[in-house]
C-alpha positions as CSV (number, residue, x, y, z in Angstrom):
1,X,80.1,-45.0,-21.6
2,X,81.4,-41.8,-22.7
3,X,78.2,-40.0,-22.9
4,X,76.4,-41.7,-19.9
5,X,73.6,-40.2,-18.3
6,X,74.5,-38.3,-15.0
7,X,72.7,-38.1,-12.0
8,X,70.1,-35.1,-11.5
9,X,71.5,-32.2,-11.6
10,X,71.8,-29.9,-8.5
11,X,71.5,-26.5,-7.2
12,X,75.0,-25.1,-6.6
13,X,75.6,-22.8,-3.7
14,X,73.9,-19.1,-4.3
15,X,77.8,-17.8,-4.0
16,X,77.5,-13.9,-3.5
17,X,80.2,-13.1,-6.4
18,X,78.6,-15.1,-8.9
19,X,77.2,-12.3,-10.8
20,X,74.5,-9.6,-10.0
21,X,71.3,-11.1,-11.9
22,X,70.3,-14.2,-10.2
23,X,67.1,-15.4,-12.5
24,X,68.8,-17.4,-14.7
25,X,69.7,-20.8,-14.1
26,X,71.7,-22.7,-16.6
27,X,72.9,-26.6,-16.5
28,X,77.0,-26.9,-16.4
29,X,77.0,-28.2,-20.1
30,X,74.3,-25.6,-21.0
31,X,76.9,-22.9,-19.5
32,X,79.9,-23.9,-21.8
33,X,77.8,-24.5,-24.8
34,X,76.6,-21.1,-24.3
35,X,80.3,-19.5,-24.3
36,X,80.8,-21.5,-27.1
37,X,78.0,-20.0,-29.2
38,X,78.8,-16.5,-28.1
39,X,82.8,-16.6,-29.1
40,X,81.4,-18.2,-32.6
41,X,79.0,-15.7,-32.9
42,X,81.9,-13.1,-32.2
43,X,84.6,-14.3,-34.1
44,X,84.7,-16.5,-36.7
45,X,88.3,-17.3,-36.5
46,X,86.8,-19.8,-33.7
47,X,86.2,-23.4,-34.6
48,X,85.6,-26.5,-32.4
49,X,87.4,-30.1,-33.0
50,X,86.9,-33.2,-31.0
51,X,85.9,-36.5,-31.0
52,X,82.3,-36.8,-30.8
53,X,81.5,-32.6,-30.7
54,X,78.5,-33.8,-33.1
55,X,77.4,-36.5,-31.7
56,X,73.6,-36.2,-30.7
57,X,74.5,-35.4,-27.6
58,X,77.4,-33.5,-28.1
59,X,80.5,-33.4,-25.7
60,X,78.9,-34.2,-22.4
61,X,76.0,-31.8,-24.1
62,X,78.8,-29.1,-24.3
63,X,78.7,-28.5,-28.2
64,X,75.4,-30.4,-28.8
65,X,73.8,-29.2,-31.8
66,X,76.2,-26.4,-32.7
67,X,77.6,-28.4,-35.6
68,X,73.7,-27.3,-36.9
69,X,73.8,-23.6,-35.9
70,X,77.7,-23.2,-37.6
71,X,78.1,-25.6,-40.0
72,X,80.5,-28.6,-39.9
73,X,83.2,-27.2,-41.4
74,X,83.7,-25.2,-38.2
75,X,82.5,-27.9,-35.9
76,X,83.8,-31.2,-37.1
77,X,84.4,-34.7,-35.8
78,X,88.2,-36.3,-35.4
79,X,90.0,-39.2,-35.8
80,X,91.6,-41.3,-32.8
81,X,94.5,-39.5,-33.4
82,X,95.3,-37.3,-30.4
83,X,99.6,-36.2,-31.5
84,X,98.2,-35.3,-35.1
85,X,95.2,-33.7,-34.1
86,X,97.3,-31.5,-31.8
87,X,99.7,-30.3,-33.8
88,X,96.8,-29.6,-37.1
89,X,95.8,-27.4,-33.7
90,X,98.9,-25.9,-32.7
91,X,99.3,-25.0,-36.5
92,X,95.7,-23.3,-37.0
93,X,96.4,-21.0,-34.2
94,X,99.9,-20.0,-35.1
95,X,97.9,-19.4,-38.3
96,X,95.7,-17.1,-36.7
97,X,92.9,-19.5,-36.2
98,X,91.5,-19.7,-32.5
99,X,90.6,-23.7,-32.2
100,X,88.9,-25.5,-29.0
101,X,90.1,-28.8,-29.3
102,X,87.9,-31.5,-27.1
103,X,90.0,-34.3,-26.1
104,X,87.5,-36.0,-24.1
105,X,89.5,-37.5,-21.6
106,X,92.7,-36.0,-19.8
107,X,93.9,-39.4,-19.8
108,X,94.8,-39.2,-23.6
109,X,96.4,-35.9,-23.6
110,X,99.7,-38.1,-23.5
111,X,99.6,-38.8,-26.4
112,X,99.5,-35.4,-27.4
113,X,102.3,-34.3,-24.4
114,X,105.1,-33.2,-27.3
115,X,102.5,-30.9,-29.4
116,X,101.7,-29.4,-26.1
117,X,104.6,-29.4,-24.2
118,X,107.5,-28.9,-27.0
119,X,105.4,-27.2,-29.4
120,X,102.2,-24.7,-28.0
121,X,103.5,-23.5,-25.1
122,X,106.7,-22.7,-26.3
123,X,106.2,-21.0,-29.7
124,X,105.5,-17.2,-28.6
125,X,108.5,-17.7,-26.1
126,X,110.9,-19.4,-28.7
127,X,109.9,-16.3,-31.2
128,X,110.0,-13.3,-28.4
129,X,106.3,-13.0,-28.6
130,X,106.3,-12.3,-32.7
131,X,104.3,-15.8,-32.4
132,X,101.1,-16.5,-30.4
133,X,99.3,-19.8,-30.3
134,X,95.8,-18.9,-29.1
135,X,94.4,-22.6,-28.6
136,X,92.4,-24.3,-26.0
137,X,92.5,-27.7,-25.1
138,X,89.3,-28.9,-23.0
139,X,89.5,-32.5,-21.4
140,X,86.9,-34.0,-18.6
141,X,88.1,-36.3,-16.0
142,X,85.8,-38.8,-15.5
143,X,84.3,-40.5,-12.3
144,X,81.3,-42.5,-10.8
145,X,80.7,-45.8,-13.3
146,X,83.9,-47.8,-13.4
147,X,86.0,-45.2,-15.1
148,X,89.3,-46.8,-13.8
149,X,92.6,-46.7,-14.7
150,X,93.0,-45.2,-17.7
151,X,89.9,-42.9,-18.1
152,X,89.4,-41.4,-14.6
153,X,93.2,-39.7,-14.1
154,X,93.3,-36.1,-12.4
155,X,96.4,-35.4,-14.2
156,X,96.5,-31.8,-13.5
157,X,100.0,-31.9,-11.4
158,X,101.2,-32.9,-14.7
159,X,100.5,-30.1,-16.8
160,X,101.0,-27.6,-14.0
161,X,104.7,-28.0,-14.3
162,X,104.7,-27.3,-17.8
163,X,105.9,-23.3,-18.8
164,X,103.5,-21.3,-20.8
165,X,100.6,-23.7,-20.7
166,X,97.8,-21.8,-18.7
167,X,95.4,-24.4,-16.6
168,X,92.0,-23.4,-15.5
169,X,89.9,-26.0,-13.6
170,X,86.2,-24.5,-13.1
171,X,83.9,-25.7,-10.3
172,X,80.9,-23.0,-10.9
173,X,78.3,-22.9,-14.0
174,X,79.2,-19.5,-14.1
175,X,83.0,-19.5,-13.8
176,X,82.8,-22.8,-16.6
177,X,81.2,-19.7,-19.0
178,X,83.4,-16.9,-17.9
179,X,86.5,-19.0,-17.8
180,X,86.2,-20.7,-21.4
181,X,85.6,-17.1,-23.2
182,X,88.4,-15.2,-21.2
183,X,90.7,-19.1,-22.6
184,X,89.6,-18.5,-26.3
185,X,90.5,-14.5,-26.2
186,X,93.7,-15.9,-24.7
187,X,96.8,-15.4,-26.6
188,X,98.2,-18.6,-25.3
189,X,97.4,-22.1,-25.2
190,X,94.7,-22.8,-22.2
191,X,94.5,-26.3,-21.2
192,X,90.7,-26.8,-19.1
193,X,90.5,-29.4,-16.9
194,X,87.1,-29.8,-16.4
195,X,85.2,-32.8,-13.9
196,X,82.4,-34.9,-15.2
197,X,81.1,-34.4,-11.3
198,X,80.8,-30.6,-12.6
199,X,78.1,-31.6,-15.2
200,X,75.1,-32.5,-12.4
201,X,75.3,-28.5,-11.8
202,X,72.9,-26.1,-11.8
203,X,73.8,-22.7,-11.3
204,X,72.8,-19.2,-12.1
205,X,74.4,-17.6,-15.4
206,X,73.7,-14.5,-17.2
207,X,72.8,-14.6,-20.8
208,X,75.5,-11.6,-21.8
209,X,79.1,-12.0,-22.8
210,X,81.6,-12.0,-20.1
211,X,85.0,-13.0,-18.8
212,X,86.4,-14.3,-15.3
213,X,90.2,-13.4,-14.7
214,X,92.4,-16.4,-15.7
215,X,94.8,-16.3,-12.6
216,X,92.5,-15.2,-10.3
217,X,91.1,-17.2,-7.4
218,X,87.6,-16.3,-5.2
219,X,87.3,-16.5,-1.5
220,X,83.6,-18.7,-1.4
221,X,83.1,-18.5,2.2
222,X,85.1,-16.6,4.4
223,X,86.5,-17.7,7.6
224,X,88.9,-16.9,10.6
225,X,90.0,-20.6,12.1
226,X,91.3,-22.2,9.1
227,X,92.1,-22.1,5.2
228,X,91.0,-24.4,2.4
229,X,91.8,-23.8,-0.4
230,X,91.1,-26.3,-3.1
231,X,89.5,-26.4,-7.0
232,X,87.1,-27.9,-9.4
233,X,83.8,-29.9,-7.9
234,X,85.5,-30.1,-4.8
235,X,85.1,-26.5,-3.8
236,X,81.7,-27.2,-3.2
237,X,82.3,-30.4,-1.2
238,X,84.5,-27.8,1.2
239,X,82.1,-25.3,1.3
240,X,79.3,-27.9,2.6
241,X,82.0,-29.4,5.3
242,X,83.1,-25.8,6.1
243,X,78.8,-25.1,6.7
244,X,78.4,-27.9,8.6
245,X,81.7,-27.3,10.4
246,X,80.2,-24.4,11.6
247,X,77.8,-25.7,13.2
248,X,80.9,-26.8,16.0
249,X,82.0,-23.0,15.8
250,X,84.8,-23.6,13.2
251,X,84.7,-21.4,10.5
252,X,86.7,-22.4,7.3
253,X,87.4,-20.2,4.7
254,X,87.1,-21.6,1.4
255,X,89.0,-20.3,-1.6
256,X,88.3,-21.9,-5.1
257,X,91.8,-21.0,-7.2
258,X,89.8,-21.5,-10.5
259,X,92.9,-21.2,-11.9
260,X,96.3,-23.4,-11.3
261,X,98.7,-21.8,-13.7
262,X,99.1,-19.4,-13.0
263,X,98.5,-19.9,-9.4
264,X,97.0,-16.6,-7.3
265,X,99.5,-17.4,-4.5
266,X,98.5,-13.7,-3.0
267,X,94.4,-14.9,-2.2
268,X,96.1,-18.2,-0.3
269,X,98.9,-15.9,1.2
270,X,96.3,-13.3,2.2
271,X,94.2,-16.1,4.2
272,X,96.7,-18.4,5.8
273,X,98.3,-15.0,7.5
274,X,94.6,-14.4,9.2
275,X,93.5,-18.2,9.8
276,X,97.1,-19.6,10.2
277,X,95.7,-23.3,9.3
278,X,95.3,-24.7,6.4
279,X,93.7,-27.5,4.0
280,X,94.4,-28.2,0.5
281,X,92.2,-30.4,-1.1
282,X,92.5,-32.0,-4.8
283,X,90.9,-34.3,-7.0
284,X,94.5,-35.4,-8.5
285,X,97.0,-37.7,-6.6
286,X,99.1,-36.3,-3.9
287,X,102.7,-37.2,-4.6
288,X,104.2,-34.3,-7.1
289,X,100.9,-32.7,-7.4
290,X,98.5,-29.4,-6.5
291,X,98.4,-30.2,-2.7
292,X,102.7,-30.5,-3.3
293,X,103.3,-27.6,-5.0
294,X,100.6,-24.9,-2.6
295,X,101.8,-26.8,0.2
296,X,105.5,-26.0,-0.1
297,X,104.9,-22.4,-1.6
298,X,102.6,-21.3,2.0
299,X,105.6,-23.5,3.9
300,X,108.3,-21.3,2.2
301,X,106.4,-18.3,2.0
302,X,104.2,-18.1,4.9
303,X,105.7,-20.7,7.5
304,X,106.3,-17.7,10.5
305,X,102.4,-17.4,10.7
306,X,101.6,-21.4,10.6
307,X,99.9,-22.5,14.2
308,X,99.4,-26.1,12.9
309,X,101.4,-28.4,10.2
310,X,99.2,-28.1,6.6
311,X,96.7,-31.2,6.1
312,X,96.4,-32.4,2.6
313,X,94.0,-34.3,0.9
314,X,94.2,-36.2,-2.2
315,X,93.6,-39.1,-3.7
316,X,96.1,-42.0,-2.8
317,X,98.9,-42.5,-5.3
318,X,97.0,-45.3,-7.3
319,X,95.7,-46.4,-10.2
320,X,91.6,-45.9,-9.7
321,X,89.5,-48.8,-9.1
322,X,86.8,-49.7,-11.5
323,X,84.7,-51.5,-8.9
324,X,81.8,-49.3,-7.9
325,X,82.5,-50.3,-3.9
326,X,86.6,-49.4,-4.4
327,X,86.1,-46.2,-6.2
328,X,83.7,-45.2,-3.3
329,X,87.0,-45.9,-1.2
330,X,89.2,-44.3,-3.7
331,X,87.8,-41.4,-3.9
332,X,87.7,-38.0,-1.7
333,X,85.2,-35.4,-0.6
334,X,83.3,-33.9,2.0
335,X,83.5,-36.2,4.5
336,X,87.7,-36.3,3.9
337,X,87.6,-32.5,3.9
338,X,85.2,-31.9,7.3
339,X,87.4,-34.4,9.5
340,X,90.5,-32.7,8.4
341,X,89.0,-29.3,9.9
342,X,87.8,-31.2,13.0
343,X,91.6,-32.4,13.5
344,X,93.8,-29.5,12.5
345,X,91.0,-26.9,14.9
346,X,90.4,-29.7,17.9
């Protein structure tokens, strides 16, 4: 089940700040893999953990193979054993190693919660930043064949209370390059949150080595009736409703954080001042989550400029279904996204 085959892939939107050279399409899991070999090439302090990083196909095809190109005792297979694991982790890089750990599944990043939460991102604070711990921690959230309860949670609100853990939730092939080199030249621990929805992407990429700003969102499509702002495969579901949307002379503007710790409050700032409307969308639950946390920051920081009370969308605050017709309930998208513009601009 873990390595299932996905659907086929598809073209993402040709977004205009997605590079300059536009010949060269790569697969989501070709685009990782990709920064992968590049920061190995570059650095040999880099090594890759995770359970099943050599399998034949590799983590969701992320590090197929690269176990052959660098040798296992840089890209090596783990135990079920996600608190010990952690800390061998947390340990390498205060070391001066820079590890990606793959945890497959967000779900089981409990059981690593004290290693990251008592241990990596508080080191360089507890030591007045004598002490770095340059690790990344890559998880996928799964969907789409009976994931369910416990291997299908969003937990992203979760870790984006935690001080000193950056979070970075990609939605572009090109951003899921960019983002992981710019997390393993990091100085501190980077937690990606990536979605397995993410991995039927195709999208252009170019073959060099470079970086997209951790803490930086990107305004996709711009707009002047009303603000989305969301993150991860769902930026593209809200640029499709915002497209059709437009069709009923709404135009949406759609920003993708990219990043949700730190959060680029100015780019959502900047836009709800000129729309004065806005949508947060998120793949996570709703209660004490993403949609929580932006909507209160806009409400408290923006609130004069609001013409309409904030709509957000997530999904409800229960465990998911594993029934294929439930989860197609459970679960949000564009259709969620397009009738919440239709509402708050009617």
């Amino acid at each position: 089940m873990l390595h299932s085959k996905i659907k086929q892939k598809i073209s993402e939107p040709a977004f205009p700040n997605e590079g300059k050279e536009r010949k060269r399409v790569l697969g989501y899991d070709e685009a990782i893999r990709e920064a992968l070999q590049l920061a190995m090439s570059q650095d040999k302090r880099v090594f890759i953990i995770g359970q099943g990083v050599d399998d034949p196909d590799g983590m969701f095809g992320a590090t197929k193979n690269l176990h052959l190109q660098f040798g296992r005792e840089r890209v090596f297979d783990t135990p079920l054993s996600e608190g010990a694991l952690t800390g061998i982790t947390v340990g390498a890089a205060l070391a001066g190693m820079r590890p990606v750990y793959f945890h497959n599944r967000p779900d089981f990043l409990m059981l690593a919660m004290d290693q990251l939460v008592n241990h990596a991102s508080k080191w360089s604070f507890m030591f007045g930043g004598s002490k770095n711990v340059p690790l990344v921690i890559w998880a996928c959230i799964g969907r789409g064949w009976g994931a369910a309860a416990q291997h299908s949670q969003a937990l992203q609100g979760l870790f984006m209370h935690v001080p000193g853990l950056k979070l970075v939730m990609p939605s572009t092939c090109y951003d899921a390059k960019g983002l992981m080199l710019s997390a393993i030249a990091d100085q501190n621990p980077v937690l990606i949150l990536d979605h397995r929805l993410n991995f039927n992407n195709l999208g252009f990429v170019p073959p060099e080595s470079y970086t997209v700003p951790i803490g930086k969102g990107v305004i996709r499509r711009k707009g002047k009736d009303v603000t989305i702002v969301t993150v991860s495969h769902l930026v593209i579901d809200a640029f499709n409703a915002a497209q059709e949307a437009a069709a009923y002379g709404i135009e949406a503007e759609v920003i993708d954080l990219r990043t949700i710790r730190p959060l680029d409050e100015k780019i959502i700032l900047d836009s709800v001042a000129k729309t004065r409307r806005l949508i947060i969308a998120d793949c996570g639950w709703k209660t004490g989550g993403i949609t929580a946390e932006i909507g209160a920051m806009v409400a408290e920081k923006c609130f004069s400029y609001l013409k309409a009370p904030i709509k957000r969308i997530a999904c409800p605050d229960l465990p998911t279904p594993a029934a294929h017709n439930l989860e197609k309930a459970y679960y949000i998208g564009k259709n969620d996204i397009k009738k919440a513009l239709m509402e708050l601009t009617r």
